[in-house]
SEKOL-709360 format. One record per residue (C-alpha): x, y, z. Coordinates in Angstrom, 1 decimal, decimal comma. Layout:
N
R | X | Y | Z $
...
***
This chain:
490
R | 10,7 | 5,4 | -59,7 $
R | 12,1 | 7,2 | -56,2 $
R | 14,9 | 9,6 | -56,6 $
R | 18,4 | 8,7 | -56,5 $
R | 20,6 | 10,0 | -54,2 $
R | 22,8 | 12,8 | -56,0 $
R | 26,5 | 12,7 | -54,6 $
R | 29,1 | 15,5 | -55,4 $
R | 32,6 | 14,6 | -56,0 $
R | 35,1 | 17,1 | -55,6 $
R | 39,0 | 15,9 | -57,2 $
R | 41,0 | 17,8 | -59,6 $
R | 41,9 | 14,3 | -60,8 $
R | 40,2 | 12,9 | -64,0 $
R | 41,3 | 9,7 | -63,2 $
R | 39,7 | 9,6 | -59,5 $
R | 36,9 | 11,7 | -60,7 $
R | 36,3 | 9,0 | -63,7 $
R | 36,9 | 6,0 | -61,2 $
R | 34,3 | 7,2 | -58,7 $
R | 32,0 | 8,4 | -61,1 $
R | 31,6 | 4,8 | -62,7 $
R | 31,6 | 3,4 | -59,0 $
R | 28,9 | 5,1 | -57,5 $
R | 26,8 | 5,9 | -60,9 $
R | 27,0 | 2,0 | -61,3 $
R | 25,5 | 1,4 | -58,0 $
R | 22,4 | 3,7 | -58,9 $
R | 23,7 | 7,3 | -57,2 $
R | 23,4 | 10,4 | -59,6 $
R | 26,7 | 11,8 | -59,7 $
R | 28,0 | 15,8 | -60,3 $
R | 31,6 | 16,6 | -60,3 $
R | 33,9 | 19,4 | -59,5 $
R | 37,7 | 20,3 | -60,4 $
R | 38,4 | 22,2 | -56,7 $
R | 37,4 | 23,5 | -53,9 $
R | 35,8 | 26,9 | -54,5 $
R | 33,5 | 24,9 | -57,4 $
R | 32,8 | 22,0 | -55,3 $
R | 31,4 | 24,6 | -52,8 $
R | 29,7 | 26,8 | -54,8 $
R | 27,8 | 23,5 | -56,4 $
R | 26,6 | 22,5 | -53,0 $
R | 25,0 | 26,0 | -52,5 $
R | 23,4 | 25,7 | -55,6 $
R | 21,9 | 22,4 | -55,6 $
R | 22,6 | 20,7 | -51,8 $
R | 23,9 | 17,6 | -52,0 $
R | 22,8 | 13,9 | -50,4 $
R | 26,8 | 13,6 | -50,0 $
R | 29,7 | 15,3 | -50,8 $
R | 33,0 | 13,1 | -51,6 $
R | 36,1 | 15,1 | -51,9 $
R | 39,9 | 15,4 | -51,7 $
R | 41,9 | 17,0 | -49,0 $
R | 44,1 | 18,5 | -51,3 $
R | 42,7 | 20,9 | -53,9 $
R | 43,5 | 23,8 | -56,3 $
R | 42,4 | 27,3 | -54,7 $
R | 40,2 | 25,8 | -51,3 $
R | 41,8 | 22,4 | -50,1 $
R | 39,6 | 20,2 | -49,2 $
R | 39,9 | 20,6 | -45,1 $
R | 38,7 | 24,1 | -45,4 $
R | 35,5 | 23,5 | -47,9 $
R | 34,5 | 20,8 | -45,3 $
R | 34,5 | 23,3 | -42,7 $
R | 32,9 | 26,2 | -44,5 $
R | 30,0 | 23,4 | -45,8 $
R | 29,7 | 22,2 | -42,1 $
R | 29,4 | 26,0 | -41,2 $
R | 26,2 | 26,1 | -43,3 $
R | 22,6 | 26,2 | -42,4 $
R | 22,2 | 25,0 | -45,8 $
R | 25,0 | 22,1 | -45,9 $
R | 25,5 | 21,3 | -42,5 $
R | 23,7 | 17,8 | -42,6 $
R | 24,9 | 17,1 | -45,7 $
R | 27,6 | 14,0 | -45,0 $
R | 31,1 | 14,7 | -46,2 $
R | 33,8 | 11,9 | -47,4 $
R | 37,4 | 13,4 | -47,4 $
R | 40,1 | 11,4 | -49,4 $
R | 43,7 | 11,6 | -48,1 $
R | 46,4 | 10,5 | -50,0 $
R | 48,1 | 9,6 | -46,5 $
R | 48,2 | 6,2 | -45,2 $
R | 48,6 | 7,8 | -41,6 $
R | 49,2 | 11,5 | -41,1 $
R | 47,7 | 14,7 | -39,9 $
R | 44,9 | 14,9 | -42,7 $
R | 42,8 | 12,5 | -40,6 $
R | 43,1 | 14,5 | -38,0 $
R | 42,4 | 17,9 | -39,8 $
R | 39,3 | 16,0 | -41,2 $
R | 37,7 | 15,2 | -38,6 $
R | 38,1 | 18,5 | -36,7 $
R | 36,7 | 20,1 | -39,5 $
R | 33,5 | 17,9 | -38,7 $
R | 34,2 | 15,1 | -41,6 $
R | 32,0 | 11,9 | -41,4 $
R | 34,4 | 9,9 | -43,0 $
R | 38,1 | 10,0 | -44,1 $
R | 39,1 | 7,6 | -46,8 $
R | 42,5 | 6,6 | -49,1 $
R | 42,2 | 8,2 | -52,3 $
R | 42,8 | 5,1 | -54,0 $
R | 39,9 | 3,5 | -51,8 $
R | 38,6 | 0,1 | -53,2 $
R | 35,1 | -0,6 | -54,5 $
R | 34,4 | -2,8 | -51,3 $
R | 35,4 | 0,2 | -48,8 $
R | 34,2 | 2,8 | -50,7 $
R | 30,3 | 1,6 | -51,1 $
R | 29,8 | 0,5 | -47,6 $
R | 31,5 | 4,0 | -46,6 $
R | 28,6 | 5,9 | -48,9 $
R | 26,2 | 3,5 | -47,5 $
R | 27,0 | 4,1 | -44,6 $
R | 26,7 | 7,7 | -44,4 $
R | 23,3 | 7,6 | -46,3 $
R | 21,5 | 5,3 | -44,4 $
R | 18,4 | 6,7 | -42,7 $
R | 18,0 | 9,4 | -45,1 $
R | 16,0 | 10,5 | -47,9 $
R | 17,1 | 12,1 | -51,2 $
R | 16,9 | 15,2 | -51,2 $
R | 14,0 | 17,1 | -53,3 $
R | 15,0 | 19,2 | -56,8 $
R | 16,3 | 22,7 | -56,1 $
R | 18,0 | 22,0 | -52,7 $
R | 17,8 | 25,1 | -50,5 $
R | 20,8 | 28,0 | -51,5 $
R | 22,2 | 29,9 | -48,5 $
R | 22,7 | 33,1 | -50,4 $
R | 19,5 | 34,5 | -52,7 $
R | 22,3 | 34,9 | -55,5 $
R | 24,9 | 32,1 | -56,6 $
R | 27,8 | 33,2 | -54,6 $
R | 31,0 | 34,0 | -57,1 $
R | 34,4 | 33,0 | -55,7 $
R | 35,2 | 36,1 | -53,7 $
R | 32,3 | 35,6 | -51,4 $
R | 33,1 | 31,5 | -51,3 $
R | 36,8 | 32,7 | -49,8 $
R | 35,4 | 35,9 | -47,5 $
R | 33,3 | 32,6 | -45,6 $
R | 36,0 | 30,1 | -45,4 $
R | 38,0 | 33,6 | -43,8 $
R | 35,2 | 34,2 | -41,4 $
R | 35,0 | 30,1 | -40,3 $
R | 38,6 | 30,3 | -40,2 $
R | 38,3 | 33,4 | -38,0 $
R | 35,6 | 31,6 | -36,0 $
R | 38,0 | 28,8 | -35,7 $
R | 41,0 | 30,6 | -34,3 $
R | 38,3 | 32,3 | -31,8 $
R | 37,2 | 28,8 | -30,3 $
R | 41,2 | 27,6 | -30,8 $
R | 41,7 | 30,6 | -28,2 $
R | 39,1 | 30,2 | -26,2 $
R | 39,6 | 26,8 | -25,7 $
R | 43,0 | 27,7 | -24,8 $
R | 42,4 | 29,9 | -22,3 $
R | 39,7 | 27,4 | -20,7 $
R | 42,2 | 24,7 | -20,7 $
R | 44,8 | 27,2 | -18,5 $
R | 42,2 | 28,2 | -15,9 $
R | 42,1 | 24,2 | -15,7 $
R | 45,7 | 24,1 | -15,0 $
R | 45,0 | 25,6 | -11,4 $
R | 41,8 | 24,5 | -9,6 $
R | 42,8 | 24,3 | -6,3 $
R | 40,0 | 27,8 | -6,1 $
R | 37,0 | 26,9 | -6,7 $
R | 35,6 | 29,9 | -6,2 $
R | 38,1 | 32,0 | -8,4 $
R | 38,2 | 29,2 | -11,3 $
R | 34,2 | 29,6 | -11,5 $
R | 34,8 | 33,4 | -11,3 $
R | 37,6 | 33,1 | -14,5 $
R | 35,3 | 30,4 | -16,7 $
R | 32,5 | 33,3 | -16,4 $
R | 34,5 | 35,9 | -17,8 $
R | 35,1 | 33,6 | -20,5 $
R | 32,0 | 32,6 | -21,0 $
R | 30,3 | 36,2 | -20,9 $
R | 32,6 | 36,2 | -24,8 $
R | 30,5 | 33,7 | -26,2 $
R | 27,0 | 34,6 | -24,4 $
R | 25,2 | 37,6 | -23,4 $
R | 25,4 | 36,9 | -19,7 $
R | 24,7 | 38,4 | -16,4 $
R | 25,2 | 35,4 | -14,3 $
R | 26,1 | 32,2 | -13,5 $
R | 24,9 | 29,5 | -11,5 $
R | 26,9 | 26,2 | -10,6 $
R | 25,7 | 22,7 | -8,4 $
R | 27,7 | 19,8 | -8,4 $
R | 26,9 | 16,5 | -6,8 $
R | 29,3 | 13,6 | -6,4 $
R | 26,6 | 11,3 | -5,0 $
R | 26,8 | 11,6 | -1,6 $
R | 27,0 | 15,4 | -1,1 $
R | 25,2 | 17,9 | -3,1 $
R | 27,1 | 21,8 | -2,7 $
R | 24,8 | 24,5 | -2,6 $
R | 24,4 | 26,7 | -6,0 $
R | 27,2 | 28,8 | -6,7 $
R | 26,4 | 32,3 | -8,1 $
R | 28,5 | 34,7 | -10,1 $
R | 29,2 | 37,5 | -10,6 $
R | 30,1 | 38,1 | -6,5 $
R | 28,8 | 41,7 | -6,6 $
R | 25,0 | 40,6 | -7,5 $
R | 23,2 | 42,0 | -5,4 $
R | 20,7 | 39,4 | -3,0 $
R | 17,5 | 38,9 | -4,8 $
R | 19,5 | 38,7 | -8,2 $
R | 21,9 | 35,9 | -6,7 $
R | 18,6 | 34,0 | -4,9 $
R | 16,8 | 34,1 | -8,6 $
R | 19,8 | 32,5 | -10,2 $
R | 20,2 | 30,0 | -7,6 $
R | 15,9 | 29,2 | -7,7 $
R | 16,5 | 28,7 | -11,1 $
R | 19,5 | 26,8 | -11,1 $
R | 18,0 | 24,2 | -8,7 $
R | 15,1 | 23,8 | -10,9 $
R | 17,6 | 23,2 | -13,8 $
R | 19,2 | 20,5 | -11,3 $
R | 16,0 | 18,8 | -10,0 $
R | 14,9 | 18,3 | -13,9 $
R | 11,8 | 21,3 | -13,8 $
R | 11,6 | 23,2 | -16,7 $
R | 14,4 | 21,9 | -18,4 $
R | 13,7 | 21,3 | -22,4 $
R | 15,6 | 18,0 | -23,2 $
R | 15,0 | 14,5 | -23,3 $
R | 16,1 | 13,3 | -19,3 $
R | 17,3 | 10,1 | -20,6 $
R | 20,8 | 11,8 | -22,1 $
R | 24,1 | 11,5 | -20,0 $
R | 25,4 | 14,4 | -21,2 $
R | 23,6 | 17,6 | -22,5 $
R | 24,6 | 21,0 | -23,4 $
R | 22,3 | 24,0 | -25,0 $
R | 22,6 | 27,3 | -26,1 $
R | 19,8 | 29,0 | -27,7 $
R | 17,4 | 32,8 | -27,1 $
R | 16,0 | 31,8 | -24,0 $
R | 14,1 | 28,5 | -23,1 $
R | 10,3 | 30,7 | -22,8 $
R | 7,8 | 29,2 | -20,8 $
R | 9,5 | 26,6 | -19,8 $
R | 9,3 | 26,7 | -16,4 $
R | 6,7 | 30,2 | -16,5 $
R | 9,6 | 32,3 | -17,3 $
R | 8,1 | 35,6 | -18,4 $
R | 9,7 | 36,9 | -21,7 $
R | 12,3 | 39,7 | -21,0 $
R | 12,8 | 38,0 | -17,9 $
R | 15,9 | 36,4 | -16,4 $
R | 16,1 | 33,4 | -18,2 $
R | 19,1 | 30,7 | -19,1 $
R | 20,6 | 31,4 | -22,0 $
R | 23,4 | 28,7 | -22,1 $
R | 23,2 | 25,3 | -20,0 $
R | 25,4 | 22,4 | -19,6 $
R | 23,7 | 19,3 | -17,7 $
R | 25,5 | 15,9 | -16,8 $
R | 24,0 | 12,9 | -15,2 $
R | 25,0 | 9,8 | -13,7 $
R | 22,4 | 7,2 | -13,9 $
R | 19,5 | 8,8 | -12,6 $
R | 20,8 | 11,6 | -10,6 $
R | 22,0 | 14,6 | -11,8 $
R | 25,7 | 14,9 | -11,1 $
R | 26,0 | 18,9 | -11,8 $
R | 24,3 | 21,5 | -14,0 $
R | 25,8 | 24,9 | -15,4 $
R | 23,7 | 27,4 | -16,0 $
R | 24,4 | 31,5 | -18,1 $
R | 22,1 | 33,4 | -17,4 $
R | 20,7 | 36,9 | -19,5 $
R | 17,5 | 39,2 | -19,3 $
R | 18,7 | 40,0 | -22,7 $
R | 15,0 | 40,1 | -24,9 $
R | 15,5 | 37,9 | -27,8 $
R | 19,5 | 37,1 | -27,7 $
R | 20,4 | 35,1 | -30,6 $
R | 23,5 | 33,0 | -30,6 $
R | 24,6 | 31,5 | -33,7 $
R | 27,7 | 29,2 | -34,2 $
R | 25,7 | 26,8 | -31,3 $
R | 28,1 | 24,0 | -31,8 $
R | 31,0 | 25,8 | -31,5 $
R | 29,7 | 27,5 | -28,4 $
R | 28,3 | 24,1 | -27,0 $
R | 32,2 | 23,2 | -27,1 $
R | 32,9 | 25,9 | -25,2 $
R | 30,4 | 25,3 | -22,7 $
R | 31,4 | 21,6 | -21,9 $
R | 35,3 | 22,1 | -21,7 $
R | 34,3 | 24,9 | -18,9 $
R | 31,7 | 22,4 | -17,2 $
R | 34,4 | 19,9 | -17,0 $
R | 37,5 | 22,5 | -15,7 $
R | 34,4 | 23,7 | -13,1 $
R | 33,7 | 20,3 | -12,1 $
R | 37,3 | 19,6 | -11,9 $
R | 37,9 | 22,7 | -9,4 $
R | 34,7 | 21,1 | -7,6 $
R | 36,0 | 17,9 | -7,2 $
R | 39,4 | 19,1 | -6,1 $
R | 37,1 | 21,2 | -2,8 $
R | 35,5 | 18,0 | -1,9 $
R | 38,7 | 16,4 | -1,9 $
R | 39,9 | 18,9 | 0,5 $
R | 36,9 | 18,6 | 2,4 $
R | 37,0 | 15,2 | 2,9 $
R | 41,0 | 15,0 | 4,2 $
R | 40,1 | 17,5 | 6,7 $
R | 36,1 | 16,4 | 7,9 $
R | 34,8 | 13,9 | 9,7 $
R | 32,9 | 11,7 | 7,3 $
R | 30,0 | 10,6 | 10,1 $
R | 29,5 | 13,8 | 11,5 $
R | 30,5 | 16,8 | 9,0 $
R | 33,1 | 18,2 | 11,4 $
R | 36,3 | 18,8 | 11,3 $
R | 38,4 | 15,3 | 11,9 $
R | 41,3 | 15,2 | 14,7 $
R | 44,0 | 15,3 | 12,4 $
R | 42,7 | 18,5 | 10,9 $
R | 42,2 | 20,2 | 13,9 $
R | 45,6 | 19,5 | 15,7 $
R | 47,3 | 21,0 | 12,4 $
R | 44,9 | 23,8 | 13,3 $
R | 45,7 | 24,0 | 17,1 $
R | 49,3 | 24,2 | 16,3 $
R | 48,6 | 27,4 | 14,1 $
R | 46,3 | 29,1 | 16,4 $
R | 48,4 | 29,1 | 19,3 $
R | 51,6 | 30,3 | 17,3 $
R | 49,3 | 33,4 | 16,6 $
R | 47,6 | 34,0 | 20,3 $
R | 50,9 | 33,7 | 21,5 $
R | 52,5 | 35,8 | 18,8 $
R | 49,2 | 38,6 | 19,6 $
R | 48,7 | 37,9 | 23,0 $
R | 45,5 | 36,6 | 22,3 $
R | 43,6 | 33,9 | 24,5 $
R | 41,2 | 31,4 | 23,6 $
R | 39,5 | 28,2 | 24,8 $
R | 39,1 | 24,2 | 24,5 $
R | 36,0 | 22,9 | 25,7 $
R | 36,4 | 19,0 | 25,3 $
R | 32,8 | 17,3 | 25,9 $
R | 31,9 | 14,0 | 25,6 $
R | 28,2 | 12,3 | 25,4 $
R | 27,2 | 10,3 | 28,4 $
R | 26,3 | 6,9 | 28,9 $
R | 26,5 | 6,9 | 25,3 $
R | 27,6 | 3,1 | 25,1 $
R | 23,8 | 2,1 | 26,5 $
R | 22,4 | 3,8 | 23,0 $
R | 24,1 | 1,5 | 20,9 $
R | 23,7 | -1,0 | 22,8 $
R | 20,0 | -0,8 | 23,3 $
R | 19,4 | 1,0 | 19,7 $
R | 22,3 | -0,1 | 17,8 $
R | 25,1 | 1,8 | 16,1 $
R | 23,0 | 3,2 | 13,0 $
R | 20,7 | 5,0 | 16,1 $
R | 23,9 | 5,9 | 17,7 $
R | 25,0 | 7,2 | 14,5 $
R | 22,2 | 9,8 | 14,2 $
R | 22,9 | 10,9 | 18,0 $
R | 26,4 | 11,7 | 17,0 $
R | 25,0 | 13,7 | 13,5 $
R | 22,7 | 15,6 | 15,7 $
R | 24,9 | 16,1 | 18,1 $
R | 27,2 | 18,2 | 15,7 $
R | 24,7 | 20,2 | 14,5 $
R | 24,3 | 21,5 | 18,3 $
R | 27,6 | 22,3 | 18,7 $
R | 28,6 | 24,0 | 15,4 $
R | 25,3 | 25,9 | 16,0 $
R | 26,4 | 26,9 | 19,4 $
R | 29,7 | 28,3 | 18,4 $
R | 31,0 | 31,1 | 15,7 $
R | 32,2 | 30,9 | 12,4 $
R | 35,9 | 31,5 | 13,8 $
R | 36,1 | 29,0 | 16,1 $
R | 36,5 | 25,2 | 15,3 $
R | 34,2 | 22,4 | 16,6 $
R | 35,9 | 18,9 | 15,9 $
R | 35,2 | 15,1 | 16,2 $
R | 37,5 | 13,9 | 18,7 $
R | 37,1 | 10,3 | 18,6 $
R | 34,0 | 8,0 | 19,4 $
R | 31,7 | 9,8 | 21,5 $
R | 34,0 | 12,8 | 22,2 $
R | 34,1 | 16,3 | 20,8 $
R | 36,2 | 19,2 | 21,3 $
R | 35,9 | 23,2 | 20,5 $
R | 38,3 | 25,7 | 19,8 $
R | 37,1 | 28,8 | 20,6 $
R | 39,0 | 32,0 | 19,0 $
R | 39,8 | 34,9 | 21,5 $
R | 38,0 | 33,8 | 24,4 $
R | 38,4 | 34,2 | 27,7 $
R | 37,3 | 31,5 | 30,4 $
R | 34,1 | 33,2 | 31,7 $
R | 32,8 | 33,7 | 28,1 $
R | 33,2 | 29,8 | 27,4 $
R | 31,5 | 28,5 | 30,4 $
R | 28,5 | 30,3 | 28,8 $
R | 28,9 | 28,8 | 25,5 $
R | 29,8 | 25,0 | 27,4 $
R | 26,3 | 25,6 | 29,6 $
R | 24,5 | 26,7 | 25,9 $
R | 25,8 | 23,4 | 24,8 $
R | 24,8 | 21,3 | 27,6 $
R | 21,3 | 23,0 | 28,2 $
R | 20,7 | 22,2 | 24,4 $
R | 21,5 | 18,8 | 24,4 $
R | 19,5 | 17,8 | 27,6 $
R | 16,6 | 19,7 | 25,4 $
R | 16,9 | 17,4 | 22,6 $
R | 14,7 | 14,5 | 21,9 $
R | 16,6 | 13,0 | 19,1 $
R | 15,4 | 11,8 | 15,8 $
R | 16,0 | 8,4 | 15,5 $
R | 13,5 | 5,3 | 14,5 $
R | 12,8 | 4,2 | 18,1 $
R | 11,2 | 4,9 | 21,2 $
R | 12,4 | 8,7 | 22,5 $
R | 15,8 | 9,2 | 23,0 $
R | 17,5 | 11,8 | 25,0 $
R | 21,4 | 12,4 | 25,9 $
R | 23,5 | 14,7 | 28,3 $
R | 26,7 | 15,7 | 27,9 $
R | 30,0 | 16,5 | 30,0 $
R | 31,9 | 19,5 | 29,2 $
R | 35,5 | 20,1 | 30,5 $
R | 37,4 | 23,6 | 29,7 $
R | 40,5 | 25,2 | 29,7 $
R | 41,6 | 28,2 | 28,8 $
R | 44,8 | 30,0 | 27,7 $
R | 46,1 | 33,4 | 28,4 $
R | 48,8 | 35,4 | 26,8 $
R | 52,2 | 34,9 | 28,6 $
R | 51,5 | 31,3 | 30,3 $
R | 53,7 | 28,6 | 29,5 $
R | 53,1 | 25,0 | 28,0 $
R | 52,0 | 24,5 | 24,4 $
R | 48,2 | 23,7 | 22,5 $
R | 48,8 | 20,0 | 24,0 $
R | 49,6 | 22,0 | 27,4 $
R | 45,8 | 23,4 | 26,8 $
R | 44,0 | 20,3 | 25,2 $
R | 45,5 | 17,8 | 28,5 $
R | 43,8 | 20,3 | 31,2 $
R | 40,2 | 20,4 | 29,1 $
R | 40,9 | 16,6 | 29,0 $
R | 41,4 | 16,5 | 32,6 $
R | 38,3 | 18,7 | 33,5 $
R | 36,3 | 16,7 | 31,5 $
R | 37,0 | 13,9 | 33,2 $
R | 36,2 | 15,3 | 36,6 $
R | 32,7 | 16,4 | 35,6 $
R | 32,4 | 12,6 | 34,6 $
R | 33,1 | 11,8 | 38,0 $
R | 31,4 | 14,8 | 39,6 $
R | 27,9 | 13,0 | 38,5 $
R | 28,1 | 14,1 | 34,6 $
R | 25,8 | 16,3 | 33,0 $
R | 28,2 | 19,6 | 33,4 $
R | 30,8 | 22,0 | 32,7 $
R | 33,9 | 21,6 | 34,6 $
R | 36,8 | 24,2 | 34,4 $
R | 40,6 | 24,2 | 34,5 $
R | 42,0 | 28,0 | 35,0 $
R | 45,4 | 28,7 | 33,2 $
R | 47,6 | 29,9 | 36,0 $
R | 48,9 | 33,2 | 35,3 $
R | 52,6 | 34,1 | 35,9 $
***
């Protein structure tokens, strides 16, 4: 005859006790009892349960706390546990099932909610063998019961905090770069870390790996972002590829993607996906031999609520991206750039500072989609940006004008200076054989500049309206040049 599952009931009421007892012993369960909380735990370290059924309220450990302490366990933490409330609706539901409760049940449940609850929790499982594993090589005596509930309380209060402190760095993620710099100093309290590495991907656009701490030097930041890309292209990663959501903390996932022992390694990893892609991975990283991490769950926690405030701060960038970038071309849109304009000439004029607009516009460009079509006209205008923002600096600001036209501000530049840069630009794009899916294509482009110099009147519009106006004269000066218009000096 197979073993019957043994169930532990924990109430320091005869009556329940008696009621249950005859319940589940009448629907073949062997059945131990306890009078509170302190014996209901030490019996589960003695012999470890199939199921534990107990009361939230309870002489010396209430029946919250023994919950937590059993789900604390090595030993017990599998074991299913039923808490009784006395409350139709109130907060011991909600203590129960933070303290990791399967089930939370009236104490004066009825025979036909009270079996299929058991059942319920059982299903899929064995009984467990005689002589169920015990935690502690001796039978622990009440002191040592109430030293662990202290120490999962303790434990408790720590993720309580830290949870906290995640959730306020989530208040404020208009920074990416400072929120992911605050959720690794957090993070460094629950893991031996030495870095961290962030990608995010919302579909469309992937951002590069992030890398913290900012002071790494270079071939420590380009290991953590090599091995944060692997992490994100699904190499070397040890879970099943098929889960949405998964998060891991362990010593070290070894030769897993040749990782030497000793070596850098990641220690603590959150991965989400959306379908098939990955949407962002999060990634602590130690060289830490052998770092053991207990309380996993706990720290799992952790490690999801700061994905999600990281991904949050992420989201809120590409946001801001978008409002201010062209979304054909990855340049800055008009409306961004006349904000811009305003603010840059309020400081040349306040530092007596020139600078420069080249305005340039791509010739004959209407015979490309007519001939080719607008998605071949589309990849003229991509590649096409990527001449121009590599032709300028990292101050100055290319834009997407409209259609076929472009404009450049160029920071603290005088005229002579930005004919070079217009002629770089034009030579380059006369060069270019563009990569479209048809028969070669190659395009020119106009280029009309003006310039301003500290003292002249007029305003950025002033500036922009002469560039206009030059460009329009190299279109009628045969195209396929740079055209200037000279502030006049007074």
């Amino acid at each position: 005859m197979p073993d019957a599952f043994r169930i532990l009931l924990v109430d320091d009421s005869e009556t329940v006790t008696g009621m249950l007892s005859w319940l589940l012993g009448s629907a073949g369960y062997a059945i131990e009892t306890a009078a509170d909380g302190v014996q209901g735990v030490r019996a589960a370290f003695r012999r470890v349960p199939d199921l534990v059924v107990m009361s939230t309220r309870l002489p010396r450990l209430d029946g919250i706390q023994a919950c937590r302490l059993l789900k604390a366990e090595p030993a017990t933490r599998d074991v299913p546990v039923i808490l009784l409330t006395s409350e139709e609706a109130g907060t011991d539901r909600l203590h129960a099932a933070r303290a990791g409760a399967d089930r939370c049940l009236l104490r004066n449940v009825s025979p036909e909610e009270a079996l299929p609850a058991v059942r319920e929790c059982l299903a899929g499982k064995a009984p467990r063998p005689e002589g169920g594993a015990d935690p502690w090589r001796a039978p622990p005596d009440d002191f040592e019961i109430l030293s662990r509930v202290n120490g999962v309380l303790e434990a408790t209060l720590f993720e309580a905090n830290l949870l906290n402190e995640i959730a306020h760095v989530g208040r404020d993620v208009d920074d990416f770069e400072a929120t992911a710099r605050e959720l690794f100093r957090l993070l460094r309290e629950i893991a031996p870390a030495e870095a961290m590495g962030a990608v995010f991907s919302d579909g469309v656009y992937s951002g590069g790996v992030s890398v913290f701490p900012d002071e790494a030097g270079d071939p420590f930041r380009a290991e953590v972002r090599r091995r944060t890309e692997r992490l994100r292209d699904g190499a070397g990663v040890p879970f099943a590829p098929d889960r949405a959501v998964w998060t891991g903390i362990q010593g070290g996932f070894r030769g897993s993607d040749g990782v030497a022992p000793g070596s850098l390694v990641p220690r603590a990893v959150c991965v989400v996906r959306g379908g098939e892609m990955v949407k962002g991975v999060m990634a602590v990283y130690s060289g830490i031999e052998g770092a053991a991490l207990d309380g996993a769950a706990t720290k799992e926690t952790l490690l999801r609520q700061a994905f999600m405030v990281l991904e949050n701060a992420w989201l809120y960038r590409q946001i801001a991206r978008i409002s201010v970038t062209d979304g054909l071309t990855g340049l800055t849109n008009v409306r961004h750039f006349r904000e811009q304009m305003q603010r840059e000439h309020s400081r040349a004029r306040r530092h007596n500072d020139p600078y420069t607009i080249l305005m340039m516009d791509i010739d004959h460009f209407k015979k490309v989609n007519d001939l080719y079509g607008h998605p071949v006209g589309d990849i003229v205008l991509r590649e096409m940006a990527a001449i121009f923002r590599e032709a300028v600096r990292i101050t100055d600001l290319p834009a997407r004008y409209g259609g076929e036209e472009f404009i450049v501000f160029l920071s603290r530049t005088r005229l002579p200076e930005a004919v070079i840069v217009g002629e770089r630009i034009r030579e380059a794009v006369e060069r270019k054989v563009f990569a479209a899916p048809s028969p070669m294509i190659r395009c020119t482009v106009s280029v009309g500049i003006a310039d301003y110099l500290p003292g002249t009147e007029g305003t950025e519009k002033t500036v922009i309206g002469r560039a206009d106006q030059a460009l329009y004269s190299a279109k009628r000066g045969g195209r396929n040049r740079v055209v200037c218009s000279p502030a006049k000096e007074t």
